[in-house]
VEXPA-857798 format. One record per residue: residue in three letters; x, y, z of N, C-alpha, C in turn. Coordinates in steps of 0.1 Angstrom, whole numbers, padded with zeros to 4 digits, always signed. Layout:
BEGIN
ALAXYZXYZXYZ;...
This chain:
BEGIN
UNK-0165-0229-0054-0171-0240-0046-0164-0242-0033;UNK-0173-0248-0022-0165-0246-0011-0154-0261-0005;UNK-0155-0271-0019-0144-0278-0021-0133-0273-0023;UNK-0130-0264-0035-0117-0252-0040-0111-0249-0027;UNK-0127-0243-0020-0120-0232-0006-0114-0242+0003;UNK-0118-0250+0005-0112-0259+0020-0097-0266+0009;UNK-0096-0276-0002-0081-0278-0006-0073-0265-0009;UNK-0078-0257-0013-0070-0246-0015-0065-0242-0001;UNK-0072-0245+0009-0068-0237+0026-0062-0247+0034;UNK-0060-0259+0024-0053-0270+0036-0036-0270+0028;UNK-0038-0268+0018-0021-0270+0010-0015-0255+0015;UNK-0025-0242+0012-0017-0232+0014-0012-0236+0029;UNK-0021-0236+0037-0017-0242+0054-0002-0249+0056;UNK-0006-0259+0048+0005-0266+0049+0018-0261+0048;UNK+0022-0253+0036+0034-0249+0036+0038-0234+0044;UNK+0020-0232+0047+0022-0220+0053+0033-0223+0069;UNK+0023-0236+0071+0027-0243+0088+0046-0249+0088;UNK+0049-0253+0074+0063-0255+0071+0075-0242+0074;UNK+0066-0235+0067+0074-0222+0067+0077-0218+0082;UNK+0066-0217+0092+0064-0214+0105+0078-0224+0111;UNK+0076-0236+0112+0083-0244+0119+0096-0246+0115;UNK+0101-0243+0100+0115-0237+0100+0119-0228+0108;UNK+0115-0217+0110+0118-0211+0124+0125-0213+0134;UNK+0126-0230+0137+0129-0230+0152+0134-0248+0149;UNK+0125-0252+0137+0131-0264+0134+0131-0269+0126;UNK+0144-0278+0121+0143-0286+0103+0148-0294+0111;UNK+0147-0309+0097+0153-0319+0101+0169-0318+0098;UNK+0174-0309+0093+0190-0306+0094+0193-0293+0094;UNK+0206-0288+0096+0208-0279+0092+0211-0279+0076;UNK+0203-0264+0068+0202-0268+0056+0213-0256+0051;UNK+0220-0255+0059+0233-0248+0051+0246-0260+0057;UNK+0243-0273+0062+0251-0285+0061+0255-0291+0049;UNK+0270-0292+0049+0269-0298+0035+0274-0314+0033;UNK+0272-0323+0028+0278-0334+0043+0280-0344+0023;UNK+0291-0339+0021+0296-0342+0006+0295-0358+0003;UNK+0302-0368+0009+0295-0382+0011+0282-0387+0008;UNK+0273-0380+0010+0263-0387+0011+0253-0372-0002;UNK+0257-0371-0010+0253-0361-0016+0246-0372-0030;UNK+0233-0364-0037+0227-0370-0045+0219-0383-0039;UNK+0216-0384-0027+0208-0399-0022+0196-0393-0023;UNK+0187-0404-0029+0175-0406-0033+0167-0404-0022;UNK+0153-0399-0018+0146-0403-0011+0149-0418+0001;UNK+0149-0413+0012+0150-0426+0020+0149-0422+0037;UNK+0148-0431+0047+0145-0426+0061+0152-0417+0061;UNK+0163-0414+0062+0171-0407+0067+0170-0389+0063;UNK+0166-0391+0049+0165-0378+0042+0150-0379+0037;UNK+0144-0378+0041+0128-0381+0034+0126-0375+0019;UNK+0134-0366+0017+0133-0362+0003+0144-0362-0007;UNK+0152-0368+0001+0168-0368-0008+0179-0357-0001;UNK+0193-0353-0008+0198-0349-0009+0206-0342-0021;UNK+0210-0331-0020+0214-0325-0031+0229-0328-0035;UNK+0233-0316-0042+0246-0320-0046+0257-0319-0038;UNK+0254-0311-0032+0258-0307-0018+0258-0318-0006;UNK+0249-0326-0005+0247-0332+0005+0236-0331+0013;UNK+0229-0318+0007+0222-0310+0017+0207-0316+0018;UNK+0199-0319+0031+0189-0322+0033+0183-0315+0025;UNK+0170-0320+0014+0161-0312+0005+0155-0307+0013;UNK+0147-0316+0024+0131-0314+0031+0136-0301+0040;UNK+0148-0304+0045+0150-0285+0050+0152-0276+0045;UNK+0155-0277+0027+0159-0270+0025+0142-0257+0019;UNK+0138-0270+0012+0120-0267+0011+0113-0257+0021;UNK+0116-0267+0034+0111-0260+0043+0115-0244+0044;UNK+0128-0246+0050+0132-0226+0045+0127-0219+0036;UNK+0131-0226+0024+0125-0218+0010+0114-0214+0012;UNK+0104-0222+0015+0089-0220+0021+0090-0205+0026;UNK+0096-0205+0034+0098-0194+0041+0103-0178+0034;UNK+0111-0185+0026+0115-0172+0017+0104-0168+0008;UNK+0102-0179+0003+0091-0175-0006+0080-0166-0007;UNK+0076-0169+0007+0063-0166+0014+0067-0150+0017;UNK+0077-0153+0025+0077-0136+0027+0079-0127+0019;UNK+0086-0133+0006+0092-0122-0007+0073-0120-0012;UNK+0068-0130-0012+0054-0128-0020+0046-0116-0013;UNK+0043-0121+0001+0036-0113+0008+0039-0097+0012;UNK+0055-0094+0009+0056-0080+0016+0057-0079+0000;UNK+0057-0083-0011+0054-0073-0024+0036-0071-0028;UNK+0030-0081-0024+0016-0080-0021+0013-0065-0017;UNK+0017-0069+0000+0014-0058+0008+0017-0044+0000;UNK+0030-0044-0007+0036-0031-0014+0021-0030-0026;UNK+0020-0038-0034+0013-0032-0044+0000-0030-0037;UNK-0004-0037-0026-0021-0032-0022-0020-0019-0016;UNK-0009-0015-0005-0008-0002-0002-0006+0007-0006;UNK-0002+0006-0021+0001+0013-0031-0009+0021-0042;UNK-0011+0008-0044-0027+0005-0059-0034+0009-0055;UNK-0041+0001-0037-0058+0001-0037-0055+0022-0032;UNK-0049+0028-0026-0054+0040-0027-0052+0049-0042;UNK-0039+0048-0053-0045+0048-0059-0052+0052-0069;UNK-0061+0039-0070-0074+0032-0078-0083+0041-0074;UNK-0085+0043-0059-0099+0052-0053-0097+0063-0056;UNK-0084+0072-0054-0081+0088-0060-0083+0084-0074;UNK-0081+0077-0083-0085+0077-0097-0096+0077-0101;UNK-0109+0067-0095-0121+0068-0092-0124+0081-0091;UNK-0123+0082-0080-0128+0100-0075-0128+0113-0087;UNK-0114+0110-0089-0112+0121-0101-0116+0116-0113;UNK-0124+0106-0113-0126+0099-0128-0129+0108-0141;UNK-0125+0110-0155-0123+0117-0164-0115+0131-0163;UNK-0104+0129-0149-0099+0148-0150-0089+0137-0153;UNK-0075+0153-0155-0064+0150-0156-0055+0139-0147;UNK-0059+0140-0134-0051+0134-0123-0055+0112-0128;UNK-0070+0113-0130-0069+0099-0133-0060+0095-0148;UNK-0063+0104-0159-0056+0098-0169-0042+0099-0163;UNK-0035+0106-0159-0022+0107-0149-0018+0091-0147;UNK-0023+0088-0135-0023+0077-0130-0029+0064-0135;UNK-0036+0064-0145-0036+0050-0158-0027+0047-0168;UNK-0023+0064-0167-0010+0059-0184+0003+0056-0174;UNK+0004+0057-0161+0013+0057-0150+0015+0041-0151;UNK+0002+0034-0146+0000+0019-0145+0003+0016-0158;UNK-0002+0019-0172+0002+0015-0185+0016+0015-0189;UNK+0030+0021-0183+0041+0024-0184+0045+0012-0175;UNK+0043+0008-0160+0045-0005-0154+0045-0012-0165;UNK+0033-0014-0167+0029-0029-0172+0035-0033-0182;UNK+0042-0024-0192+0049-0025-0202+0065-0034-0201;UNK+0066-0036-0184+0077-0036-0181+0077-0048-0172;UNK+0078-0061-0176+0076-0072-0169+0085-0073-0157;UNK+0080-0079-0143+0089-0083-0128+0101-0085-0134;UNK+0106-0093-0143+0118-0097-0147+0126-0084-0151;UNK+0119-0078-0160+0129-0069-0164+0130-0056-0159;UNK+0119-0057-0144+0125-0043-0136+0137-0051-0128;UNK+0134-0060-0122+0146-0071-0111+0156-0068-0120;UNK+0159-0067-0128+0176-0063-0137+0177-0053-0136;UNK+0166-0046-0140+0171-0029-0137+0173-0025-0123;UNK+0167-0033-0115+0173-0027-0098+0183-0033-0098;UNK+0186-0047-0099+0198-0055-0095+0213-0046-0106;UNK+0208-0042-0115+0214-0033-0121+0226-0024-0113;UNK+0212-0018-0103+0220-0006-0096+0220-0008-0082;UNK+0213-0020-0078+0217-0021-0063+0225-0037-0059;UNK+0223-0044-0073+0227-0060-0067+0218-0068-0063;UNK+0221-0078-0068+0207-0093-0066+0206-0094-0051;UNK+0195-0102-0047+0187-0099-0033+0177-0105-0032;UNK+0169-0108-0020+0158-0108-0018+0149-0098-0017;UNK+0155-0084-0013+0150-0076-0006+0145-0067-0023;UNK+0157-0067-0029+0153-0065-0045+0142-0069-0055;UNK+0141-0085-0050+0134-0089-0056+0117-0086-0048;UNK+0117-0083-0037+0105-0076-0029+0100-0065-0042;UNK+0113-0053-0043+0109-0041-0049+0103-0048-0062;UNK+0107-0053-0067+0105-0058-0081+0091-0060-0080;UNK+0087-0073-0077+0073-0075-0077+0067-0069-0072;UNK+0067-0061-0061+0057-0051-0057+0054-0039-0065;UNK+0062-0036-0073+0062-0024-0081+0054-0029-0093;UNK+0054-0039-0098+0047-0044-0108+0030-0048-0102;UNK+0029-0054-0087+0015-0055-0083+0008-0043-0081;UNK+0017-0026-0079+0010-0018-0079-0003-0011-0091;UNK-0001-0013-0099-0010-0010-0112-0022-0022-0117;UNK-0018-0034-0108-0029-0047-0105-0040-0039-0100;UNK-0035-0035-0089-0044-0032-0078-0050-0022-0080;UNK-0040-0012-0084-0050+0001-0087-0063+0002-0098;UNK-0054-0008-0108-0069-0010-0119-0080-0022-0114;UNK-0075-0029-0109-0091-0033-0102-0096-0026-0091;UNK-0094-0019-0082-0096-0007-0073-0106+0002-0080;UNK-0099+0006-0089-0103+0017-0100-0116+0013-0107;UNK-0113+0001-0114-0128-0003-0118-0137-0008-0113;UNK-0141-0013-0101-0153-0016-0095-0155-0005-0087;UNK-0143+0008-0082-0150+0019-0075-0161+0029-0084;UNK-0156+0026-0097-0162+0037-0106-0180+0033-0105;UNK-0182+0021-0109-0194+0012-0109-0202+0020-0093;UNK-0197+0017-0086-0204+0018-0069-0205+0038-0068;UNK-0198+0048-0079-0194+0060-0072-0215+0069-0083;UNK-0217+0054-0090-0232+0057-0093-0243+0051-0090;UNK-0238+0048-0076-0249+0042-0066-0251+0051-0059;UNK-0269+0051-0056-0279+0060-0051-0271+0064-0034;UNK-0267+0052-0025-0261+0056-0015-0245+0067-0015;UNK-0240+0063-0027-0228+0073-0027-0235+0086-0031;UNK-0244+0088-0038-0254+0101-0048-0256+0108-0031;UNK-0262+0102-0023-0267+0101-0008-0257+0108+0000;UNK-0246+0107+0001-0235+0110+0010-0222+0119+0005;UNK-0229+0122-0010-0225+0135-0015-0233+0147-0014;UNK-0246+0143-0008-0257+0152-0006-0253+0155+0004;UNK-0252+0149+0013-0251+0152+0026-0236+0156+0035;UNK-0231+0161+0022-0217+0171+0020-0202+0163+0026;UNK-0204+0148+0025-0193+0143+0025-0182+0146+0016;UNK-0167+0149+0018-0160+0152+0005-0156+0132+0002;UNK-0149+0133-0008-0147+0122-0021-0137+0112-0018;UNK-0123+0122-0005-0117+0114+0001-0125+0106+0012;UNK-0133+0112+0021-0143+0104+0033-0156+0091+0023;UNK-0162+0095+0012-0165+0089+0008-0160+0073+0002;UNK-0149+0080-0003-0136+0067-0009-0134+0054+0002;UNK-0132+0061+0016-0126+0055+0028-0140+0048+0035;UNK-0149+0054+0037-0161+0053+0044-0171+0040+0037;UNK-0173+0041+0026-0184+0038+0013-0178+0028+0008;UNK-0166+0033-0005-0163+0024-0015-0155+0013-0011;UNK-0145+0017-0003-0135+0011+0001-0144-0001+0008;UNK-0148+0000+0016-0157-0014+0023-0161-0022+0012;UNK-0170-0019+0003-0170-0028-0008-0167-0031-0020;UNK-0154-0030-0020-0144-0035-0026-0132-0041-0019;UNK-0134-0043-0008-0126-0051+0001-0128-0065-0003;UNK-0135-0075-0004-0138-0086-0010-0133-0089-0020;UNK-0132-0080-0031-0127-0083-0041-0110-0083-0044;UNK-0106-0073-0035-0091-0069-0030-0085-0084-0025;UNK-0092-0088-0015-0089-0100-0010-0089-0112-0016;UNK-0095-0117-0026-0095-0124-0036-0082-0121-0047;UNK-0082-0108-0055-0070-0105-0061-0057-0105-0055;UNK-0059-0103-0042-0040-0104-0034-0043-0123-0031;UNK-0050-0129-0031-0044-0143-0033-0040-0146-0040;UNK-0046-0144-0054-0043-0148-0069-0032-0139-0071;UNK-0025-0126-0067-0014-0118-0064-0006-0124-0058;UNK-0008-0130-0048+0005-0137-0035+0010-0153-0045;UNK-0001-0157-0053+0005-0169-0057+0011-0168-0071;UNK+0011-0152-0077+0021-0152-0087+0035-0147-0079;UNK+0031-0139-0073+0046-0130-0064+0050-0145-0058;UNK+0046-0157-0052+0056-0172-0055+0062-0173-0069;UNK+0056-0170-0079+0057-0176-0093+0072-0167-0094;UNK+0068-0156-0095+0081-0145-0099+0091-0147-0088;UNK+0091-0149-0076+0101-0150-0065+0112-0165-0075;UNK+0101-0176-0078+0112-0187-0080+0116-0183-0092;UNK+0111-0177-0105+0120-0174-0114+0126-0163-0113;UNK+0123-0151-0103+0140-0146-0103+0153-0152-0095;UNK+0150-0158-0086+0160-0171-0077+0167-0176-0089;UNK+0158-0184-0101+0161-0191-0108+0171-0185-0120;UNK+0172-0175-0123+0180-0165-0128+0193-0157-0122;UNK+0191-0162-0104+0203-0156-0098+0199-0142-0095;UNK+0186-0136-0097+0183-0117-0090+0176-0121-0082;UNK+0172-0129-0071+0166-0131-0064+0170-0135-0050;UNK+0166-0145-0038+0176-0148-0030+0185-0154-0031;UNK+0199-0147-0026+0209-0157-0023+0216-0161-0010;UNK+0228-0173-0018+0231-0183-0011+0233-0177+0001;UNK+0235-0184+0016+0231-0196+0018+0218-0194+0021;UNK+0202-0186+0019+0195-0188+0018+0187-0195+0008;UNK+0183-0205+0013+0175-0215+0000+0164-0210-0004;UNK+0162-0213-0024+0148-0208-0026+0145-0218-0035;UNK+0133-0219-0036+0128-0229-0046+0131-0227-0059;UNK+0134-0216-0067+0137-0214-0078+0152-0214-0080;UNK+0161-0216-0068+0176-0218-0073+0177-0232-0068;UNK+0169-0238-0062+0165-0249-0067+0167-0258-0075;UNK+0160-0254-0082+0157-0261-0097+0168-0256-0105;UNK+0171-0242-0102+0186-0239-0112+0199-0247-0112;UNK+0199-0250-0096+0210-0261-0095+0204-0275-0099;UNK+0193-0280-0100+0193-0296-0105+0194-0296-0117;UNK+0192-0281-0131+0189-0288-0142+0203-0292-0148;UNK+0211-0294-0142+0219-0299-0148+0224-0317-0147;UNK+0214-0317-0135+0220-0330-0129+0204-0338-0129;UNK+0196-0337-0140+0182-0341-0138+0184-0353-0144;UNK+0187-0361-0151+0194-0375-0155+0200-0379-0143;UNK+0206-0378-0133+0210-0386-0125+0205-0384-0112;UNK+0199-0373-0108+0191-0370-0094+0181-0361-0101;UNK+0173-0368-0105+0155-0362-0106+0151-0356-0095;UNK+0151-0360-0084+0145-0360-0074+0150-0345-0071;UNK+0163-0341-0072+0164-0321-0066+0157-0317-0076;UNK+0147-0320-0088+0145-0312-0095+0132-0312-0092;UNK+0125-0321-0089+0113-0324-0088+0105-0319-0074;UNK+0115-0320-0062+0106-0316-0051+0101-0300-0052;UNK+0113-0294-0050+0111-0278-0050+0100-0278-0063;UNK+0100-0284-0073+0089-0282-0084+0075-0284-0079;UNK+0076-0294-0075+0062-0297-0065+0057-0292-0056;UNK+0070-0284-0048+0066-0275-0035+0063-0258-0043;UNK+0065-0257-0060+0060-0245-0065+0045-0245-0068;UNK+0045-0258-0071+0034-0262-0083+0019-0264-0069;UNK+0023-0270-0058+0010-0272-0049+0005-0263-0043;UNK+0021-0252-0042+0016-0243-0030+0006-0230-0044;UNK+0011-0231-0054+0000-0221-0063-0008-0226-0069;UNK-0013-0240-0065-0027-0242-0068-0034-0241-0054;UNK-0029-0243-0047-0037-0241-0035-0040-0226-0032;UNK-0031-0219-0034-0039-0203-0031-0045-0201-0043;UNK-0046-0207-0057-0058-0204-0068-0069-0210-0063;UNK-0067-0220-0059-0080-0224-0053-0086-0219-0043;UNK-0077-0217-0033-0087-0206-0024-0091-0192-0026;UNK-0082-0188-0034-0091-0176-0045-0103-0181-0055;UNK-0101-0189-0058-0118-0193-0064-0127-0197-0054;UNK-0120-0202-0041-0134-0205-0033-0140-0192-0028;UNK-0128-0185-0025-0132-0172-0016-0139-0162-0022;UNK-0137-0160-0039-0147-0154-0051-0162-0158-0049;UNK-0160-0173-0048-0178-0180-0046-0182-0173-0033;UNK-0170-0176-0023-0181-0174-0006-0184-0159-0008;UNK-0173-0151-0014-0175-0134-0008-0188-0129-0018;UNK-0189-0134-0028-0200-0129-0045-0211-0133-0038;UNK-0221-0126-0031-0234-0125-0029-0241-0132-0042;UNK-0238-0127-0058-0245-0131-0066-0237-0145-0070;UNK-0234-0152-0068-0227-0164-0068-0234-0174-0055;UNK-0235-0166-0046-0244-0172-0034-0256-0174-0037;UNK-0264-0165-0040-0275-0169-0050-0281-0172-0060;UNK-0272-0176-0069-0269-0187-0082-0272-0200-0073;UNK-0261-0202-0067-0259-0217-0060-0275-0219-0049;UNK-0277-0212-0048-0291-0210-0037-0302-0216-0049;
């Protein structure tokens, strides 16, 4: 519905526009630690409180924002550059050796949740952001390839693909030329609903300590530092929860608007 799409496009906005303006401005510095005044509640001064630290929340949100976003998006990017080609070489070769290759490939990922590759890298290279990049993106690559893979197979027995095998295209120009354009819609829909779990997994590896660290703030170490102090300052527990919890319904919902706007046969349901 194009309600989904437009709240879904104003919250992701929002923290998308947060993120941006950390950049260049918070209302503190959020590696300030200003011990006096540590644990205050919501009020002018701090609009969202203070932590244990002292430290402005709303800056600290704000950064996080920022972390977040970019751990999501460059593991996105890793599994779409990854997967969506490939899904289409799997397609192409559908029932040789090379595709079962690369399915029992994605079936060995997937056996293997973000969490418990982020240990095995941090294992051998040490907790990070940049680790926690590899992590999820290695796990979005077999997302992508198997939805790649299954709507190319569908389209590779359409009269136009039959058409441009006749007319002596090879299977890589075909893939690139043909399939790939329409399955682009669908790619774009899955890397939202992709970008707003790669938030999900960014704040619980944070929250476990394999993810960013100090003094970069993340929403999931976050919450690791308030649950101890959630009886007497709710509030460090609650915001970053709220800034997990809106910013991933907002990109589910604009993944469900953008399924309605891009589905031709959803357009004409509603028609």
């Amino acid at each position: 519905m194009k309600r989904n799409l437009i709240i879904g496009t104003v919250l992701s906005a929002t923290f998308l526009l947060a993120a941006i303006i950390s950049l260049v401005w918070t209302p503190y510095d959020h590696t300030l630690l200003d011990i006096p005044n540590k644990l205050k509640t919501p009020n002018a001064a701090n609009l969202l409180g203070t932590d244990h630290f002292g430290r402005d929340i709303l800056s600290m949100i704000m950064v996080g924002a920022r972390t977040s976003i970019a751990v999501a998006l460059v593991a996105v990017g890793i599994g779409m550059g990854l997967g969506v080609p490939l899904g289409l070489w799997a397609a192409a070769r559908s029932g040789s050796w090379l595709d079962e290759l690369i399915m029992r490939g994605n079936d060995l990922v997937f056996a293997f949740p973000s969490l418990v590759i982020a240990i095995l890298i941090t294992a051998i290279f040490g907790a990070g952001a940049v680790n926690a990049i590899i992590a999820i993106g290695i796990f979005n690559i077999p997302v992508f390839a198997r939805i790649t893979r299954g709507a190319a197979l569908s389209l590779w027995q359409r009269e136009f693909i039959l058409a441009a095998r006749v007319a002596g295209k090879s299977a890589a120009r075909i893939s690139v030329e043909h399939i790939l354009p329409n399955v682009t819609n669908l790619l774009i829909v899955q890397g939202t609903i992709q970008f707003s779990l790669g938030i999900l997994a960014e704040a619980g590896l944070s929250y476990v300590g394999l993810g960013a660290q100090p003094p970069l703030p993340s929403w999931g170490r976050m919450l690791a530092d308030a649950q101890t102090l959630v009886s007497i300052a709710p509030h460090m527990a609650l915001m970053p929860g709220f800034a997990i919890i809106l910013t991933v319904l907002g990109l589910n919902l604009m993944g469900d608007g953008l399924r309605d706007y891009l589905d031709p046969r959803l357009r004409v349901a509603r028609a």
